[in-house]
N, C-alpha and C positions, 0 to 999 in steps of 0.2 A: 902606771905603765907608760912608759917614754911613747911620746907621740900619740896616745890615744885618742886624741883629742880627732885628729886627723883621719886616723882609723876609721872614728865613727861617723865621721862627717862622709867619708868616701862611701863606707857601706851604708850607712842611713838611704844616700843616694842612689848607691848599686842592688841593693838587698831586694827589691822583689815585694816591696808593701804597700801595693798601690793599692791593690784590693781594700786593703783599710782606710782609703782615703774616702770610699764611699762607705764602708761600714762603719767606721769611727772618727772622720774625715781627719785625718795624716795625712797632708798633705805630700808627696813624694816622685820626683823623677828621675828615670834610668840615667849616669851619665857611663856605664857599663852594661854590657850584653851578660846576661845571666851564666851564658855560655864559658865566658872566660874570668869567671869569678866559683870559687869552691873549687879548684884545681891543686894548689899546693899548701906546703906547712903554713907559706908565711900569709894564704888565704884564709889558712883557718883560725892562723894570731889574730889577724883581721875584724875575722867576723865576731869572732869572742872580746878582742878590745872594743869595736862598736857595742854589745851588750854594756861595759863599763862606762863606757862614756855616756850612751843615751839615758843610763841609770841618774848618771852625775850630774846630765843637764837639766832632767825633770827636775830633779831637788833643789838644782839650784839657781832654777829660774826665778828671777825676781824676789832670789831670797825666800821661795815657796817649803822651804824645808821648815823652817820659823816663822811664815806663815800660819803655816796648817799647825804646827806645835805650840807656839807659844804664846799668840799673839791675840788668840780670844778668849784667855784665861783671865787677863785683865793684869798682872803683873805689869806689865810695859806700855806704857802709854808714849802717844805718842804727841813731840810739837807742836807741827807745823801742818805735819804733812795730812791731807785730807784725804788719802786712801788708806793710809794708816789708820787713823782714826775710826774708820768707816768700820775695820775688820775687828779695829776691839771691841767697837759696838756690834758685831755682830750684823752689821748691816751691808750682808754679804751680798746684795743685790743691786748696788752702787753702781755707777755708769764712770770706773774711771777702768782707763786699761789696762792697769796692773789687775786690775781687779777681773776685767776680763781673760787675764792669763791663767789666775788663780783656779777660776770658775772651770775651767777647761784643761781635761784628761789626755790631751791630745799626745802631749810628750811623752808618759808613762805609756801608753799605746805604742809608741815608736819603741821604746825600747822592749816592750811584751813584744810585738812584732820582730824587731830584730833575736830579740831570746828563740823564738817562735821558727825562726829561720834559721837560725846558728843550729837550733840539736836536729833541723831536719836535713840541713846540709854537711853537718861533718863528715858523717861516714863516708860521703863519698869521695872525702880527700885519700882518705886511706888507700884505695884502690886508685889513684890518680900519682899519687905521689909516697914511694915508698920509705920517705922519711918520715911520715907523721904515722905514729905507731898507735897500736891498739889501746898501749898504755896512755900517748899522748891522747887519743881520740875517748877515752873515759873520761881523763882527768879535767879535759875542756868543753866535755858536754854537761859534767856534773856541775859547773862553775857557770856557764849556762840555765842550767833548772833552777839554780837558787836563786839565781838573780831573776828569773820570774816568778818564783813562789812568795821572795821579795816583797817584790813592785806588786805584787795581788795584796800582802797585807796589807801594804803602806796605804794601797787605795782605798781597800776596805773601812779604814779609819779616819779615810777623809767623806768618802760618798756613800759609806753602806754597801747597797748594791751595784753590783758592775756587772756588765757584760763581761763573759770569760768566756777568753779565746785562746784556745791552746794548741792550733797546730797554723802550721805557715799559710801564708795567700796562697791559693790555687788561681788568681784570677778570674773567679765571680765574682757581682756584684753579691753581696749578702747586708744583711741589717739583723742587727743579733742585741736580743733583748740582756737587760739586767738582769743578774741571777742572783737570787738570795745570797746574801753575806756571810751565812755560814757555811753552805755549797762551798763558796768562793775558798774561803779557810781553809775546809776541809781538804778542798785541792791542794792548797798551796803546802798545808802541814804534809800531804802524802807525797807530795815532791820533793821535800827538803828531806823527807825521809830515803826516797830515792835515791839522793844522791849522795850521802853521807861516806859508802863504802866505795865511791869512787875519787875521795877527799883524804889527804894528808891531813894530821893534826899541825903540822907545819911542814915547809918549804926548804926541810934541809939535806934533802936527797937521798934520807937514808931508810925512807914507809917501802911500801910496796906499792903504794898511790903514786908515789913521787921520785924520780930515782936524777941522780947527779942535778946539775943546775937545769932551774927552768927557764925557760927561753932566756935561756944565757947568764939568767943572775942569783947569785946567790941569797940564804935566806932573809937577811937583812930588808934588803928589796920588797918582801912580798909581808913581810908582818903588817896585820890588820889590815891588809888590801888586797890582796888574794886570798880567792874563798876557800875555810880549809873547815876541817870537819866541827871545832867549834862556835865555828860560826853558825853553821846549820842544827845544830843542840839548842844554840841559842835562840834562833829564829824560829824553832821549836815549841820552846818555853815561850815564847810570847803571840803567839798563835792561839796558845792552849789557854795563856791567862785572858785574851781577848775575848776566847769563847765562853769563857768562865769552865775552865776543866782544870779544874786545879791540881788533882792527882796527876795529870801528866807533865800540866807546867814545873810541877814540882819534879818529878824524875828528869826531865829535860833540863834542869839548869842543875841538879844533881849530879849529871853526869860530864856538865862545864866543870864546874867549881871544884868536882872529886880527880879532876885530870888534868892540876893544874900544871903537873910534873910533863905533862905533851903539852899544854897550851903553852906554859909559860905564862901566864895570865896573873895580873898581880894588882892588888889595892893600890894607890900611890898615896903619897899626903898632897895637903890642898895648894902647897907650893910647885910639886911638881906636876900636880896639875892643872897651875894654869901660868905657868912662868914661860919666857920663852924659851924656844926650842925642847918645851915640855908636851904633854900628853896632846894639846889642839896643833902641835907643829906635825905630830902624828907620828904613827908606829913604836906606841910607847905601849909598856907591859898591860895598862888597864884598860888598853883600846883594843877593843875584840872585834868590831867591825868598823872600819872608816870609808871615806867617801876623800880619796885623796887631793889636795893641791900643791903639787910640791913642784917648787920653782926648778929646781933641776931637769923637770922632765916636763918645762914650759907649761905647765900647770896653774899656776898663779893665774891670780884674776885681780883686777880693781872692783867686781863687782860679787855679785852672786857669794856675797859670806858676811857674816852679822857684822865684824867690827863698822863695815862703810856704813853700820846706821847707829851704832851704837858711839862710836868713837868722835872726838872731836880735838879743835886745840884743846892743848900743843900736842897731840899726839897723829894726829893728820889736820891737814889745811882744812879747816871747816870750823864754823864758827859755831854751829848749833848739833847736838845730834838729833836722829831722827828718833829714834826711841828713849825710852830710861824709864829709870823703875823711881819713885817717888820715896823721900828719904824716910815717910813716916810707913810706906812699907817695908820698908828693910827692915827697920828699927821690930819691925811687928811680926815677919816672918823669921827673923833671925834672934828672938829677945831670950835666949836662952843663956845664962852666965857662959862666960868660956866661948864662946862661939868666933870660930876661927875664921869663918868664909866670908863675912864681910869685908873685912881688911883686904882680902884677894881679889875678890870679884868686883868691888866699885871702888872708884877716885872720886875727890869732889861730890864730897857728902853732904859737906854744907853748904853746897851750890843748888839751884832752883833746881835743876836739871843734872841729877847727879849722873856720872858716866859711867854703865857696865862695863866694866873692864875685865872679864874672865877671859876673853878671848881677845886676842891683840898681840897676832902673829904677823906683824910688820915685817915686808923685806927691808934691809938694810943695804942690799944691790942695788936698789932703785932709788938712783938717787936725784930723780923731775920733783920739785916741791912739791908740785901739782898731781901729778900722778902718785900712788901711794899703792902697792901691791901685797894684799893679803894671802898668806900661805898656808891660815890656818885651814884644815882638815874637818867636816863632820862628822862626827864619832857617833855610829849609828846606834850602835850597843856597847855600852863602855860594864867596865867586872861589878863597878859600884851599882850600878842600876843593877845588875843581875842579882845582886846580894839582897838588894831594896825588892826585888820580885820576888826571890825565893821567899823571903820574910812574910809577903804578902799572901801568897798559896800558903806556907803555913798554918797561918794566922786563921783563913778560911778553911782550912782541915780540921781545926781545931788542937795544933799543935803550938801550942801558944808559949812553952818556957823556949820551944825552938826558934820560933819567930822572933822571939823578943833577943834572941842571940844573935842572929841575923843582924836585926836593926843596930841593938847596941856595937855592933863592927864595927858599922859606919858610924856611928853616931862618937864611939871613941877615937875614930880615925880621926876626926874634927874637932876634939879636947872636951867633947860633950860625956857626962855623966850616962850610966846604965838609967835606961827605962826604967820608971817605977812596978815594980813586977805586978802589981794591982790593976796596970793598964792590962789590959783583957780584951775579947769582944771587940765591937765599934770604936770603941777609944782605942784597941790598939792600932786599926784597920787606921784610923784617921791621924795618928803618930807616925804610922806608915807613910801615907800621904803627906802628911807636914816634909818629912825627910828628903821624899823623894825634891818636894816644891824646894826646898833648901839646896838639895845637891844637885839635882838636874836643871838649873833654874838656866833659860837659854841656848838646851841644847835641844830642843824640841818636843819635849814631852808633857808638859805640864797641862793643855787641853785634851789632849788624848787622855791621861790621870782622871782628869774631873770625868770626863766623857765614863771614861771603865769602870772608879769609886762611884760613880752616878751622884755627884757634889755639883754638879753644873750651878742650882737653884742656891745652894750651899753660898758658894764663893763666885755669882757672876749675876746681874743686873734680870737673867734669863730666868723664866718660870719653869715651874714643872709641868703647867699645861706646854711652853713651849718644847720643851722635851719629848713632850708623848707624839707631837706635830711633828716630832723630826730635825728640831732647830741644831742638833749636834753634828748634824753632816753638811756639807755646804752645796750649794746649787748645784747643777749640769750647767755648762756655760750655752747662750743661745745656737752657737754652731754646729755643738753635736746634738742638739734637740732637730734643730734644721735640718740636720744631712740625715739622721735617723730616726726617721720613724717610727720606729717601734722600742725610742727611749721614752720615760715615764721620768719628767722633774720629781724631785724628793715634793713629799708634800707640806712642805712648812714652805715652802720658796714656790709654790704656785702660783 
């Protein structure tokens, strides 16, 4: 969304969340009177592009999306860098300040809080301003709910239990404990369910959600970036797989995949996705939720996206990257005949330090040697991973010629032979997992995977005593233990 950036930086400021500075210390001050803020349409654009952008800056703070995803699965090791290092080993208790970022919830708050505020403040645009319609005031309260139903999984997956907090400051002070993890879900699933009939299957003005162009642009504009009904199907199914409910996860990515004819939603091959101005440049068929940076709408960044740690010469001025995958792992998660994805995903194989190259959305406008501006996108939930899920609920229903149809999709989509149909059981669940670790390798899934499969002990340095202690979720950072009270550290990180 053009300018969002700005949006959310004003509202972050104007919005009314001081309250949570002492309940979840968010730090926040008025440079707007409440009063003259939720008046018109282009306050309610407003307050809904701040939800987008506080979304976008949690994730991609300090590269915390790949963080939290990928990075204590052990795939990626890292150089040099000694806060890197820290987080493959698992030694999430490190005194450096990335690591202090990581540790702390505080940005996911800011944007709960703004979410928290946008559905409590819309309606009263409507009677203030009579251009913003009943339809408009559905359709941007529902894009509202999901982006908190959202941010409550996302946390769930990093901290377990969190405090939930679902209606706007009132201005007490309050201190509000962590609530069971499955509480937390269960809200976030009945929210995403709420908002679903207030969602377009897309942005092309002709649902009864969505009528002519939305704020001005047409649907091109909003594919994989504005929230539309399957996104929320999707975000559904993976709620339900996290709780381990697999009959539902299953009908919720049944009801993606069977409506591809409204989604548009499509496989791609491994070229187009990861070529430029391919599936990470964004808004391409198999990207069902993205997390945008598109240079047009001053979105790019130098920082906050994998290539700046992944990448090196000749492909940006840096002499070393910060991460890479080691050549005798490739060799070992990819040793399959026919296996297409290597060739895509790394250069410089026979280099110590071979380079991840799936993403490597280089602007070519920028042309400072020195500065180097990435425009690839986070593809939150991409079609492949959902095919790799369905497979998985399956598989645990005991639908196992179905699963293995699933898997073999993907697994053809990549020049990979059909599953040996004797894979069954555990060996299929773990075929599952292999796939996922092959195709999702990077986009942040692959500790979340171990964490669900429960393989932590399987494929990482980490025990199964550390497990039962809790070592899968990561610390509370010491601030919000400071400013509240009535938080409880996870108990592996005591």
């Amino acid at each position: 969304m053009k300018n969002i950036a700005v949006a959310g930086i004003l509202l972050f400021l104007a919005a009314g969340i001081q309250s949570c500075k002492k309940m979840l210390d968010v730090p926040a001050r008025r440079a707007l009177t409440e009063e003259n803020m939720w008046q018109t349409k282009n306050d309610a654009r407003a307050g809904l592009s701040a939800c987008y952008a506080l979304m976008r800056a949690a994730m991609c703070n300090e590269n915390a999306h790949w963080v939290y995803g990928d990075l204590r699965g052990g795939d990626f090791q890292s150089t040099k860098r000694e806060d890197l290092k820290a987080v493959v080993e698992s030694n999430l208790n490190a005194s450096y300040s990335t690591m202090s970022q990581w540790r702390d919830w505080r940005r996911f708050y800011a944007a709960i809080a703004q979410c928290n505020l946008t559905i409590a403040k819309l309606p009263q645009v409507t009677v203030s301003d009579y251009r913003y319609s009943q339809n408009d005031l559905k359709l941007d309260i529902s894009q509202a709910i999901y982006i908190r139903a959202f941010l409550y999984y996302y946390i769930v997956r990093i901290w377990g239990d969190v405090p939930l907090v679902t209606t706007a400051a009132d201005g007490t002070i309050k201190t509000i404990a962590r609530e069971n993890w499955q509480k937390v879900l269960d809200y976030a699933a009945a929210e995403a369910k709420s908002c679903i009939d207030g969602l377009p299957w897309r942005y092309d003005g002709k649902s009864p959600e969505q009528q002519g162009d939305y704020r001005g642009q047409g649907e091109s504009h909003h594919v994989s970036i504005t929230i539309a009904k399957g996104m929320a199907y999707t975000l559904l199914a993976h709620i339900y797989t996290w709780k381990g409910e697999y009959a539902k996860a299953l009908e919720y990515a049944d009801i993606v995949i069977n409506n591809a004819s409204n989604t548009n939603y499509d496989l791609v091959s491994v070229n187009d996705l990861t070529r430029l101005d391919g599936a990470f440049r964004g808004r391409f068929r198999c990207n069902i939720f993205q997390v945008d940076m598109n240079f047009d709408h001053a979105e790019m960044s130098s920082t906050g996206q994998l290539e700046d740690w992944t990448l090196r010469d000749p492909y940006i001025p840096k002499r070393e990257s910060d991460i890479y995958v080691p050549r005798d792992s490739v060799l070992k998660i990819y040793g399959e005949p026919h296996e297409q994805r290597p060739a895509y995903f790394f250069t410089k194989l026979e280099d110590t330090y071979p380079i991840f190259f799936k993403m490597k959305q280089i602007n070519s406008s920028v042309t400072n040697p020195v500065l180097k501006m990435y425009t690839s996108c986070i593809i939150v939930f991409r079609y492949e991973e959902l095919f790799l899920l369905r497979a998985e609920a399956k598989a645990r229903l005991g639908m196992t010629d179905e699963a293995q149809k699933d898997l073999n999709r993907i697994r053809n989509s990549r020049a990979l032979k059909n599953i040996n149909v004797a894979v069954t059981g555990e060996a299929l669940l773990d075929a599952i997992l292999l796939e996922r670790r092959r195709e999702l390798m990077g986009e942040g899934w692959y500790w979340y995977d171990l964490v669900h499969f429960k393989r932590i002990p399987q494929f990482t340095k980490l025990t199964q005593a550390d497990v039962d202690k809790g070592v899968a979720y990561w610390p509370l950072s010491q601030e919000a233990l400071s400013t509240n009270p009535s938080l409880i550290q996870n108990s592996f990180w005591k």
